[in-house]
C-alpha positions as CSV (number, residue, x, y, z in Angstrom):
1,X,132.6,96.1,127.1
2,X,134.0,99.4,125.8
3,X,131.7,102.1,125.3
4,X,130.4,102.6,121.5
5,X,131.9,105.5,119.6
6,X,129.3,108.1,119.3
7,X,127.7,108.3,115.6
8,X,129.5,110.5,112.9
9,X,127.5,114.1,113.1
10,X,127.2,116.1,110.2
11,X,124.8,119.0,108.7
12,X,121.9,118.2,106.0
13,X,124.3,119.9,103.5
14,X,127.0,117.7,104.5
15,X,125.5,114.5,104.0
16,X,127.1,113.0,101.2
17,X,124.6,109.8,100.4
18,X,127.5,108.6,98.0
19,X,129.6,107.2,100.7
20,X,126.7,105.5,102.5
21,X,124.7,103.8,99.9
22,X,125.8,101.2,97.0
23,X,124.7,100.4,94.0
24,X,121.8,98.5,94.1
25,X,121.0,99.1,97.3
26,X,117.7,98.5,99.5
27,X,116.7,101.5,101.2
28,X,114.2,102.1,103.8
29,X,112.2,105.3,105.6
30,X,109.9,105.7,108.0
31,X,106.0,106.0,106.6
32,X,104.1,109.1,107.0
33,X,104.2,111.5,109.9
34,X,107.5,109.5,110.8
35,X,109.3,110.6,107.6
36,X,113.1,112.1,108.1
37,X,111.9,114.7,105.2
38,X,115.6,116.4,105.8
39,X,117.4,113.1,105.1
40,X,115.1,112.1,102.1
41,X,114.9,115.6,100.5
42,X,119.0,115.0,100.6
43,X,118.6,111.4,98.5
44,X,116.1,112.5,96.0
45,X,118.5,115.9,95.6
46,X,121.6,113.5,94.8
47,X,119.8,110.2,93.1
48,X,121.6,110.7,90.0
49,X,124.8,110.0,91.5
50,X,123.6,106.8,93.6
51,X,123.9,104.2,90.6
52,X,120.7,102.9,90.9
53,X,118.4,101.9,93.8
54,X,115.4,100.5,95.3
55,X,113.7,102.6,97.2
56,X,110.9,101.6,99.8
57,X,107.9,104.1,100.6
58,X,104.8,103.6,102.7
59,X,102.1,106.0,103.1
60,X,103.5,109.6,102.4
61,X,102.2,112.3,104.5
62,X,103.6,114.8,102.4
63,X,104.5,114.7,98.9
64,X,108.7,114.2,99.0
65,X,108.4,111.8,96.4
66,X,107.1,113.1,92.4
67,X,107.4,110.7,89.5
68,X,110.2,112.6,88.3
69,X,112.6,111.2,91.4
70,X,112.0,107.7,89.5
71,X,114.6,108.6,86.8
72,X,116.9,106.8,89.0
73,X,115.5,105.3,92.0
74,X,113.3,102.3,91.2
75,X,109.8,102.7,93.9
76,X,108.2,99.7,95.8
77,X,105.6,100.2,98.4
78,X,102.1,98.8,99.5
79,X,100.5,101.2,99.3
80,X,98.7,103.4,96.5
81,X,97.7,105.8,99.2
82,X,98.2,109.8,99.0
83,X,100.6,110.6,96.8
84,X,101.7,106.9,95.8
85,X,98.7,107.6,93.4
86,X,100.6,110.1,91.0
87,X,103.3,107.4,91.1
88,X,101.2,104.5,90.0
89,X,99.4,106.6,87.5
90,X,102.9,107.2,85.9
91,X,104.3,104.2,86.1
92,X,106.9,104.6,88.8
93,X,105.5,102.4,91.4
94,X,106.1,98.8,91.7
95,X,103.2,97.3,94.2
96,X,104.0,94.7,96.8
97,X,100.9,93.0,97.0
98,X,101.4,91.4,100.6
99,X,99.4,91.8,103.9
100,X,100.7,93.6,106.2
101,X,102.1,91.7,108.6
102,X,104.8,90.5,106.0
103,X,106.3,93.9,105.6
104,X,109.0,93.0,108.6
105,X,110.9,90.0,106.6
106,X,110.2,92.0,103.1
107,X,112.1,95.2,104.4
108,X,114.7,93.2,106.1
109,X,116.5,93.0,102.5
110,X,117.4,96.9,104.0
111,X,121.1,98.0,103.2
112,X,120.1,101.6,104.4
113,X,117.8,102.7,106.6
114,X,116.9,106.5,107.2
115,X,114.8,107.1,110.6
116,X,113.5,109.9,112.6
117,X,114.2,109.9,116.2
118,X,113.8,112.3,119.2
119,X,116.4,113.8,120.8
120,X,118.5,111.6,123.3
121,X,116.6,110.6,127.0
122,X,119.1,110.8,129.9
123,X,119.9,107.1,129.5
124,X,121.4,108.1,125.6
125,X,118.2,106.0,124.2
126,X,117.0,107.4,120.9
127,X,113.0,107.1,120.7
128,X,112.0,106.5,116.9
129,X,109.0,108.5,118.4
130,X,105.9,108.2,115.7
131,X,106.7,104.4,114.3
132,X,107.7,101.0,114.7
133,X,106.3,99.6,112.2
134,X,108.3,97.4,110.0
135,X,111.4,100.2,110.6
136,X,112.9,97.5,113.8
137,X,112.9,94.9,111.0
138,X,114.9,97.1,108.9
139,X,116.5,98.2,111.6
140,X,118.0,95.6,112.5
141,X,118.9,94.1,109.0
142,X,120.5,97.3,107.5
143,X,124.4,97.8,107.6
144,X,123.7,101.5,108.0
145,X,121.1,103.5,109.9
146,X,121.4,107.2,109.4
147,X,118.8,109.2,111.7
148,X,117.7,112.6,111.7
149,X,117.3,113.3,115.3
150,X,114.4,116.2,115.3
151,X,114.2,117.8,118.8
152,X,110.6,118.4,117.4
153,X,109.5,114.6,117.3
154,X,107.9,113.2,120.7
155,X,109.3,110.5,122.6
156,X,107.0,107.8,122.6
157,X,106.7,105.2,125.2
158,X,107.5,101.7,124.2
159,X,108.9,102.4,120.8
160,X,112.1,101.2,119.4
161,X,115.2,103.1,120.8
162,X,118.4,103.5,119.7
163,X,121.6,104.2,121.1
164,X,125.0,105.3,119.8
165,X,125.8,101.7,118.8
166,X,123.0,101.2,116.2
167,X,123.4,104.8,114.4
168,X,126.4,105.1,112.3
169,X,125.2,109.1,111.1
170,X,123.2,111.7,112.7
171,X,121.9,114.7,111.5
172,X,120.6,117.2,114.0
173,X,117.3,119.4,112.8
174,X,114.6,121.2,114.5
175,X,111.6,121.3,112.1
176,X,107.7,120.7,112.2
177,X,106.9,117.4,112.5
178,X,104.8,116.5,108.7
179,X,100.9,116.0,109.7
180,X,98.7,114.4,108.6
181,X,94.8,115.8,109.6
182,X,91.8,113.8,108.8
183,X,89.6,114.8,105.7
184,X,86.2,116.8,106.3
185,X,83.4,114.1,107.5
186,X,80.5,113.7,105.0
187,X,76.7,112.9,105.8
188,X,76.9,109.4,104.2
189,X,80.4,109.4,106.6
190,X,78.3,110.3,109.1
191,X,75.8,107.9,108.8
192,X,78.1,104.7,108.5
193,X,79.9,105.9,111.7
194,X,76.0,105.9,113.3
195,X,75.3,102.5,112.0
196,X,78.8,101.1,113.4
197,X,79.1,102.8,116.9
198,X,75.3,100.9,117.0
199,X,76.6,97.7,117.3
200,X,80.3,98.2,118.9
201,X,79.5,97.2,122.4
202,X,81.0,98.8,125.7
203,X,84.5,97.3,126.8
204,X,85.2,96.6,123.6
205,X,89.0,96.6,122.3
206,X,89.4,98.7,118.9
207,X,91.7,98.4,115.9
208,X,90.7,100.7,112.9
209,X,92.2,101.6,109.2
210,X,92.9,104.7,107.9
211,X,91.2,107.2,106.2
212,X,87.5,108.9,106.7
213,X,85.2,106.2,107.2
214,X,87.1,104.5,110.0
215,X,87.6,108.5,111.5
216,X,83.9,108.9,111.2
217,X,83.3,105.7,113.5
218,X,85.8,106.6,115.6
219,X,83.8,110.2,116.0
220,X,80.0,108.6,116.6
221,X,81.8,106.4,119.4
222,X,81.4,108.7,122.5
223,X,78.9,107.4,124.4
224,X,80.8,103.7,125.2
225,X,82.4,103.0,127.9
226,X,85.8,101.6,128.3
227,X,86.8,100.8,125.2
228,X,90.7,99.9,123.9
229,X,92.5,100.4,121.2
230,X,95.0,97.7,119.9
231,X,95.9,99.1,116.2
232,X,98.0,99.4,113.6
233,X,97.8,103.3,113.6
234,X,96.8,105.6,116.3
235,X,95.2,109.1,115.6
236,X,93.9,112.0,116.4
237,X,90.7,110.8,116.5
238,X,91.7,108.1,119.0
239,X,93.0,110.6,121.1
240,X,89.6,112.5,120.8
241,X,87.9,109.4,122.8
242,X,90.9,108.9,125.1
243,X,90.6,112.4,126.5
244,X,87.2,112.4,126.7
245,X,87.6,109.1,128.6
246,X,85.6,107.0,126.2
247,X,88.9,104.6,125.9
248,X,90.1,103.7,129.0
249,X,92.0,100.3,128.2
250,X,91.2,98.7,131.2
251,X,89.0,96.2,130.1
252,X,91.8,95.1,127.5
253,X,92.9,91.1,127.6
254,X,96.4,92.2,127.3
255,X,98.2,95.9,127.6
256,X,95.6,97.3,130.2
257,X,95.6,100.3,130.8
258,X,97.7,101.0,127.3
259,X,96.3,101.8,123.7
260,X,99.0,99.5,121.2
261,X,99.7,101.0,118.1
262,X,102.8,101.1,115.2
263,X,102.6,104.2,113.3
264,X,101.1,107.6,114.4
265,X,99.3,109.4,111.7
266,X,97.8,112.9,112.7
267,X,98.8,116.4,113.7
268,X,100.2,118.3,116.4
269,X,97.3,117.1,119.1
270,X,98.5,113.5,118.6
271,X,102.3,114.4,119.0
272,X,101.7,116.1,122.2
273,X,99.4,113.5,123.5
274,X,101.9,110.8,123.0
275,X,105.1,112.2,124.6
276,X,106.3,110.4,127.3
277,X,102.9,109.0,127.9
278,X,102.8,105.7,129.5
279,X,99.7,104.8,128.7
280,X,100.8,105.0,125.2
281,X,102.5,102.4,123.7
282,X,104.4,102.2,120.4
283,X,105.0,98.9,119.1
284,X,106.4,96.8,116.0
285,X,104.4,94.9,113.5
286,X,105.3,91.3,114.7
287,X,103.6,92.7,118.0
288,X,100.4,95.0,116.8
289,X,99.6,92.4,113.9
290,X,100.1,88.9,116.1
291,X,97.3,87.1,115.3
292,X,97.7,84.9,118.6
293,X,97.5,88.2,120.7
294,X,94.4,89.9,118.8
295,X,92.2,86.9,118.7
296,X,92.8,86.9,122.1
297,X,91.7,90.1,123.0
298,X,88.1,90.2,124.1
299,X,85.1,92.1,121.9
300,X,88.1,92.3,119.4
301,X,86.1,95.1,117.0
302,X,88.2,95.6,114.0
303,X,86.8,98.3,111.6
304,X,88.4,98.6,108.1
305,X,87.2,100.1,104.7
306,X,87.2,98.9,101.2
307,X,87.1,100.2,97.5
308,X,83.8,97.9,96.7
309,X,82.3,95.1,98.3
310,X,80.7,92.4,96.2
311,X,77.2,90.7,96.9
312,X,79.1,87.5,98.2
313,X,81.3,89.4,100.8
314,X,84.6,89.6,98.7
315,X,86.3,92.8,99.5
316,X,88.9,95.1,96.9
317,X,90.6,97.5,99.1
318,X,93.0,97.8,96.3
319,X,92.4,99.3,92.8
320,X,90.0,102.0,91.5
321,X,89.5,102.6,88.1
322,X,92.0,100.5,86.9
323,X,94.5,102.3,89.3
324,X,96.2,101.0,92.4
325,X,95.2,103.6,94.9
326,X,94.6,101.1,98.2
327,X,96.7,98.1,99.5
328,X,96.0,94.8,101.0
329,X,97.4,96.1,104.3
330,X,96.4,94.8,107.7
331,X,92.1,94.3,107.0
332,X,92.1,90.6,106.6
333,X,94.4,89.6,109.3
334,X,92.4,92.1,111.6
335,X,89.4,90.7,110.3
336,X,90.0,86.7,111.0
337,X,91.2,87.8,114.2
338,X,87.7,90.1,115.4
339,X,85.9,86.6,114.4
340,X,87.9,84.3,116.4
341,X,87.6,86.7,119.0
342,X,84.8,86.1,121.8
343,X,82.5,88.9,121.2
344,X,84.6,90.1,118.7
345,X,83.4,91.7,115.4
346,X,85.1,92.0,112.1
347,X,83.6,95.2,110.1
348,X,84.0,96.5,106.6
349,X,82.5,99.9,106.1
350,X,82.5,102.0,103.6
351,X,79.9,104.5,101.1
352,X,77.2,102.6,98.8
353,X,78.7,105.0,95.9
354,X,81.7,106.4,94.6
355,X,80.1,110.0,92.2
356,X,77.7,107.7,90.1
357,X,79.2,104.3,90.9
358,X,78.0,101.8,93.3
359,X,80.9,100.6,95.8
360,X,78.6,97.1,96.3
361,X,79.3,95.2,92.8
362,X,78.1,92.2,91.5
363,X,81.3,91.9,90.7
364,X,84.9,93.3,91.8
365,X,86.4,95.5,88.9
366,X,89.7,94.9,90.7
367,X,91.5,92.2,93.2
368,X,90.2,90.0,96.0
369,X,92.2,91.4,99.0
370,X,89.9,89.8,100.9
371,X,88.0,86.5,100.3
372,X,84.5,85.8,101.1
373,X,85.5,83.5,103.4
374,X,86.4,85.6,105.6
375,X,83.3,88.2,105.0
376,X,82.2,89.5,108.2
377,X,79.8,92.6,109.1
378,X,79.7,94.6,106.2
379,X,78.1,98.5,106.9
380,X,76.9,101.6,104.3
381,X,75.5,104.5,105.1
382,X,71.9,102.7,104.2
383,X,72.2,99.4,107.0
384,X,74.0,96.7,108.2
385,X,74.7,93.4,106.5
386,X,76.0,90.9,108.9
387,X,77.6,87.9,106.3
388,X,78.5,85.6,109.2
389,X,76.9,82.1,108.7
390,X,75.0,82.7,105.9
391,X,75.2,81.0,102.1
392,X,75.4,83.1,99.4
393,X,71.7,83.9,98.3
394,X,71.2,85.5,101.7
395,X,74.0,87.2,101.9
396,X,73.0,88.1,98.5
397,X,69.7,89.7,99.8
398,X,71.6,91.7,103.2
399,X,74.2,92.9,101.0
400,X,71.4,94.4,98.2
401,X,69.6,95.9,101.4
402,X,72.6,98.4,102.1
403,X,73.6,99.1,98.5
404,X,71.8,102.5,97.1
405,X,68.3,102.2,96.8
406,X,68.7,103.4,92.8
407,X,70.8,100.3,92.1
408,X,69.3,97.5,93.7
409,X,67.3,97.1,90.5
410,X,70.2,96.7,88.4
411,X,72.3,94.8,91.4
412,X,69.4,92.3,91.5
413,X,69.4,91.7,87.8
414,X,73.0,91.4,87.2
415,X,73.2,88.9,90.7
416,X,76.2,85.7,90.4
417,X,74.5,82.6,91.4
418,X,78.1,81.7,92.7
């Protein structure tokens, strides 16, 4: 087989997007701190001239994207996360309300793809460095892949690589990585990470959202042994416990000896941890979200937050006020998989109040992302509500236990029978 012609190089201000994407087309970036900023700067500068198309965002670690870039470009994402917010507030995102393990076959309508990849290994592979994700789906769908090949992005071990035969433009840069550090922890953060590092057992394999509460967890986790991680994100929290060697791996059912993750979200620390670490490994959805493979992990502890919580176990991790500002993401299918686990333990965490709202409702102000069928462990900063097994007017009583002590009253008063 002759060898593949080496992609067509050109500079950032070179890049005419008008002779790579169509009308109507599809087009797909990496999420977060895995976003080719340079390459997406350069659409949004020349949108007006693209005739019209679709493009797909997940969580933004910086703010590339305003409302004003959706005068031509139509916005579809997950997510209502970060900067997705001012989006949704003005009307220029469109929600895909799917779990997250669907995002491979709903990006693989990609016509255009725009990674970011670390600079060439001696073999010519191109690591895509801080995700998988749902970008190999793409990937492998789209019928052009431009990458911005940052020699400031790590090389990740087991991530997608490329070579010269899957990248039909490169563009060469040098920049900071974007970051993405992890809010200021709270008391009542504090306390739920207390409550939840109580009854996460040693050996135990990990997978945990994103945002404060599951970094708070993560933080009151350092005197277990051995734990894993198996996630959808890895961050610099997680590293925190690797290097302090509370995560080992090596009591892991599959991948010992290697935390499994698809998308790095953190700073600098992370980065540097990562690169060309084998006991690192960077996967794709279809692999970090198999539900075969996590139920089989043993003391499968999957920790995720929510929005509100009502007294029969149904979870919104979606909308706030009226305003999308979650997603449905990964939490039940993490969730089904920490019960069928043996030992495992399938946790929802988050505060008792939002300012002067209580988070544990009577009823959900917004959509069941996840049904009470599938309630598990459910944790404020006040106790511990363990759902499993139990009909609804006990769970009734465990989950009025852990709501604020001002608005059990009213909680109690306003109580569904069903």
């Amino acid at each position: 087989m002759p060898d593949a012609m080496p992609p067509r190089a050109v500079s950032a201000p070179d890049l005419d997007f008008r002779a790579v994407i169509r009308p109507g087309d599809f087009v797909v970036w990496g999420q977060s701190c895995a976003e080719p900023v340079t390459l997406t700067e350069r659409l949004l500068e020349q949108r007006a001239d693209l005739g019209g198309i679709t493009c797909f965002i997940g969580i933004p670690a910086v703010e590339t994207v305003k409302p004003e870039h959706a005068d031509h470009i139509r916005f579809v994402s997950y997510c209502g996360t970060g900067s997705n917010r001012a989006l949704a507030a003005a009307g220029a995102l469109e929600v895909y309300p799917g779990s997250y393990s669907t995002l491979p076959e709903f990006v693989s309508r990609a016509g255009v793809v725009l990674v970011q990849c670390a600079p060439p290994d001696a073999r010519g592979r191109y690591s895509l460095g801080l995700a998988d994700d749902y970008l190999t789906a793409a990937i492998d769908s789209a019928r052009i892949v431009v990458a911005e090949v940052n020699d400031q992005v790590p090389a990740t071990p087991g991530a997608r690589h490329l070579t010269d035969r899957d990248i039909d433009i490169v563009i060469r840069t040098s920049r900071p990585v974007a970051e993405s550090p992890a809010a200021p922890s709270t008391p009542e953060m504090t306390a739920i990470g207390a409550h939840v590092a109580s009854i996460v057992p040693d050996g135990a394999t990990l997978q945990f959202g994103i945002g404060s509460v599951p970094e708070a967890v993560l933080g009151a986790l350092g005197a277990r042994n051995d734990l894993g991680i198996h996630s959808g994100i890895l961050t610099d929290a997680a590293v925190e416990l690797i290097d302090k060697g509370v995560v080992t791996n090596a009591r892991k059912t599959t991948d010992r000896g290697v935390a499994v993750a698809a998308v790095l979200i953190g700073t600098r620390r992370l980065f540097e941890h990562v690169h060309c670490n084998p006991a690192v490994s960077l996967r794709p959805i279809t692999y970090t979200h198999d539900p075969e493979r996590l139920a089989a992990q043993h003391r499968f502890v999957a920790i995720n937050s929510a929005i509100e919580v009502d007294l029969s176990g149904q979870v919104n991790a979606e909308v706030a006020g009226g305003r999308y500002v979650g997603a449905v993401g990964g939490g039940g299918e993490f969730l089904r998989a920490a019960a069928r686990s043996d030992g495992g333990l399938p946790i929802i965490a988050l505060p008792a109040m939002a300012g002067s709202r209580s988070r544990i409702v009577d009823r959900l102000s917004g959509p069941v992302s996840i049904a009470r069928s599938d309630a598990g462990i459910v944790v404020t900063e006040f106790g511990i509500a363990d759902l499993r097994g139990l009909p609804l007017s006990e769970r009734r009583e465990r989950m009025l236990a852990i709501a604020h002590p001002d608005q059990r009253a009213v909680l109690r008063a306003a109580a569904s029978t069903w």
